[in-house]
C-alpha positions, 0 to 999 in steps of 0.5 A: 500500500502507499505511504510515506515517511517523514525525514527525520524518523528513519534511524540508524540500525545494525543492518542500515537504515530503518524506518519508522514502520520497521521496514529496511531502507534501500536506493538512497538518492543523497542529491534528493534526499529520498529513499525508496523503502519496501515493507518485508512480509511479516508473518505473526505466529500463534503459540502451540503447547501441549500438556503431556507425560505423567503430570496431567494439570488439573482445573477447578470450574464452578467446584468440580475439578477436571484433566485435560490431556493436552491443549493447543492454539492454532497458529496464525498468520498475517502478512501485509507488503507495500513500498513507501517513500521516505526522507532519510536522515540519521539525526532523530530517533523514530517512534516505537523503534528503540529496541530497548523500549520496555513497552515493545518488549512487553507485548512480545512477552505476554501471551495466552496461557496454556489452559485445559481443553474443553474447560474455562475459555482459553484467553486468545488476548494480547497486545495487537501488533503495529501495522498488521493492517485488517486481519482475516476472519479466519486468524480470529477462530470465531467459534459461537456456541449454539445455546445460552451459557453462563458459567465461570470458573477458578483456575488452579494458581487462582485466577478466575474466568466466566464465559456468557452467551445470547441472542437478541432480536429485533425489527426487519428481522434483526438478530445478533448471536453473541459470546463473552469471555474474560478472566483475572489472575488472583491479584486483580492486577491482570485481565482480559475480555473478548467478545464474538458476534455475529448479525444478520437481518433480512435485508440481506445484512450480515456482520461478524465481529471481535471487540477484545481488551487486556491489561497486565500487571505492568499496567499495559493496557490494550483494545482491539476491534475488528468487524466483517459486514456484507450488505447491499448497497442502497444506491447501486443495489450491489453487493458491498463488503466493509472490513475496519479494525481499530487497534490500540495499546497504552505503557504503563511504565513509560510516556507511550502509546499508539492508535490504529483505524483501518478500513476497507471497502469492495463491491462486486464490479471492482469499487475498492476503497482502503485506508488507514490512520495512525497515530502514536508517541513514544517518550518525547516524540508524537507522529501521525499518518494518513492515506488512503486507495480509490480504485473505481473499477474501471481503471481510474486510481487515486493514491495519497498519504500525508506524514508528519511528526513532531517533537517536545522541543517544537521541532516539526517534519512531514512528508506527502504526495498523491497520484491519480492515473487513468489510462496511462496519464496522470500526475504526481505531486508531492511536499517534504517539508521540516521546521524548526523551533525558531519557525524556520521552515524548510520544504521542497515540492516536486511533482509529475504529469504523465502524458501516456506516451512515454513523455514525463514533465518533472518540476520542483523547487525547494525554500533553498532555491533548488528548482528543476523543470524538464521532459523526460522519456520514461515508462509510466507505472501505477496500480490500476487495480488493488492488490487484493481486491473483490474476489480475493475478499470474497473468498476470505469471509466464508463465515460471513457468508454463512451466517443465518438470519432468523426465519422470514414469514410469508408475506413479511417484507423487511423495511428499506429504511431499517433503523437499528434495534438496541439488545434489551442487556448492556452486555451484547456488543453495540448495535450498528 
């Protein structure tokens, strides 16, 4: 996906630069002052463990004490590319990239315990991971129960859970099927809750969704959401599916914390819209990042981010472009710019017209009186279509797809202008 990176977040590491999305820099140009980074995939995996031999744990639930003969999560994996543009400079730190940051090496420590099947629930919660964009259904392994439940239970070191179920209905057919779970160690000082659900009317409408939150004795705290809705699009009449996370995470030992929004749009001519906003802070640095994808279907597509961070000291940078493009011609335009505590400000703005035929007008200028202005011959490259797009989407969100409205009686017609129907307890997940 398009981004950019501001100047003077990229730092210094053992294997060269590094950015502040943790990519590794490559091709710097030190006349412009720009390097090209690609974002590697990343792959998050889950934690297998088993409880075998000769000692066999034992788990109290509601007084009753039960053996389990082994337990295991699934793994997961999650992977996410895409190349940016950045000002490289060595002088600054970049946000949430120290590898001594106390908060950074907490999240990676703190995963689910091992708990006995077919017992309590097993806390599937930890600190969500920066920049891992829009998970799919499947790495969330919603599982809802068929029936109402409510049940807790007590560990064997202490610590305590519940698990609830239900269901609530409403007009045009509206139902919403849901599952919560939670638990605390001995001391009160760790928790975590996670929530399923699943919502279906009979308009056609159909979401799935994970709200899901921790905190831990350090007092990191955490909150992560997630939701998956198919429904028919009011003007066009077509199928539109809309995925969006928020993700975000709190120290409790250090001036640190950092938020997430992604969203995502299809429909089923190739309509694509995607983008993300992202803020965060780390001891005496903030940042931000917004960008964002328009893919009309038909060969039009607009691409833009805008960066810019600042520090405590009143220092300010920034960097930001966009490219439209239809049929081979387009242009490109863009500003770094940088300012310092005694209002001084620096910047250079450059930009691109693509004529479709081999020709490129480049022209720029910079507050330090660079300026360029020429034709050159040059192939012109853009994505006119989304990497991931409609039919990849599609076949991704088969338990979206498989959720089952409550039964339609003859003659009952669903209202076109539905309005949202409010469950009857504060305990099932917030209406749409």
């Amino acid at each position: 996906m398009a981004a950019a990176a501001t100047a003077t977040t990229a730092a210094t590491g053992s294997n060269g630069l590094t950015g502040p999305l943790g990519g590794k820099l490559k091709r710097v140009d030190v006349g412009i002052g720009f390097v090209e980074l690609q974002r590697k995939r990343r792959r998050v995996f889950g934690v297998k463990c088993c409880c075998s031999g000769s000692v066999v744990p034992i788990r109290r639930i509601n007084g009753c004490v039960e053996k389990c003969e082994n337990c295991r999560f699934d793994s997961k994996k999650s992977s996410h590319s895409y190349r940016v543009k950045v000002q490289a400079s060595s002088s600054s730190t970049m946000p949430f990239a120290s590898p001594k940051s106390r908060f950074a090496s907490k999240q990676e420590q703190f995963f689910p315990r091992c708990t006995p099947r077919n017992s309590g629930p097993q806390s599937h919660d930890s600190p969500p991971k920066r920049d891992t964009g829009i998970a799919n259904e499947k790495e969330w392994g919603i599982d809802m129960l068929n029936e109402n439940v409510n049940e807790s239970g007590t560990n064997e070191d202490g610590s305590t859970w519940y698990r609830k179920s239900g269901e609530n209905s409403g007009e045009n057919g509206y139902r919403c099927r849901w599952t919560k779970m939670g638990g605390k160690s001995h001391d009160d000082a760790s928790e975590w809750k996670e929530m399923w659900w699943e919502k279906s009317d009979w308009t056609g409408y159909k979401e799935l969704g994970v709200e899901k939150s921790g905190r831990n004795a350090e007092g990191d705290s955490w909150l992560e959401t997630w939701q998956e809705v198919l429904h028919q699009d009011e003007w066009s009449n077509l199928a539109r599916i809309e995925r969006s996370a928020q993700k975000q995470a709190k120290s409790g030992t250090e001036n640190a914390g950092w938020y997430e929004n992604w969203s995502e749009k299809y429909d089923a001519k190739g309509w694509t819209e995607k983008g993300a906003h992202k803020y965060g802070r780390l001891n005496e640095q903030s940042w931000w990042e917004k960008w964002g994808e328009e893919y009309d279907g038909r060969g039009s597509v607009l691409k833009w981010t805008d960066k810019w961070a600042e520090s405590e000291l009143g220092t300010k940078w920034g960097d930001k472009w966009e490219e439209k493009f239809f049929a081979g011609i387009g242009s490109r335009q863009g500003e770094t710019w940088h300012a310092s505590l005694s209002s001084e400000r620096w910047s250079r703005t450059w930009g691109e017209e693509h004529f479709g035929n081999g020709k490129v007008h480049k022209y720029g200028k910079s507050t330090t009186g660079e300026s360029w202005d020429m034709v050159v011959d040059e192939k012109t490259y853009y994505e006119a279509e989304p990497h991931y797009g409609w039919a990849d989407v599609v076949g991704d969100s088969s338990q979206l797809f498989s959720i089952q409205p409550r039964e339609q009686p003859p003659g009952v017609y669903p209202n076109i202008d539905f309005g949202s129907s409010v469950p009857p307890d504060d305990e099932s997940p917030p209406t749409r």
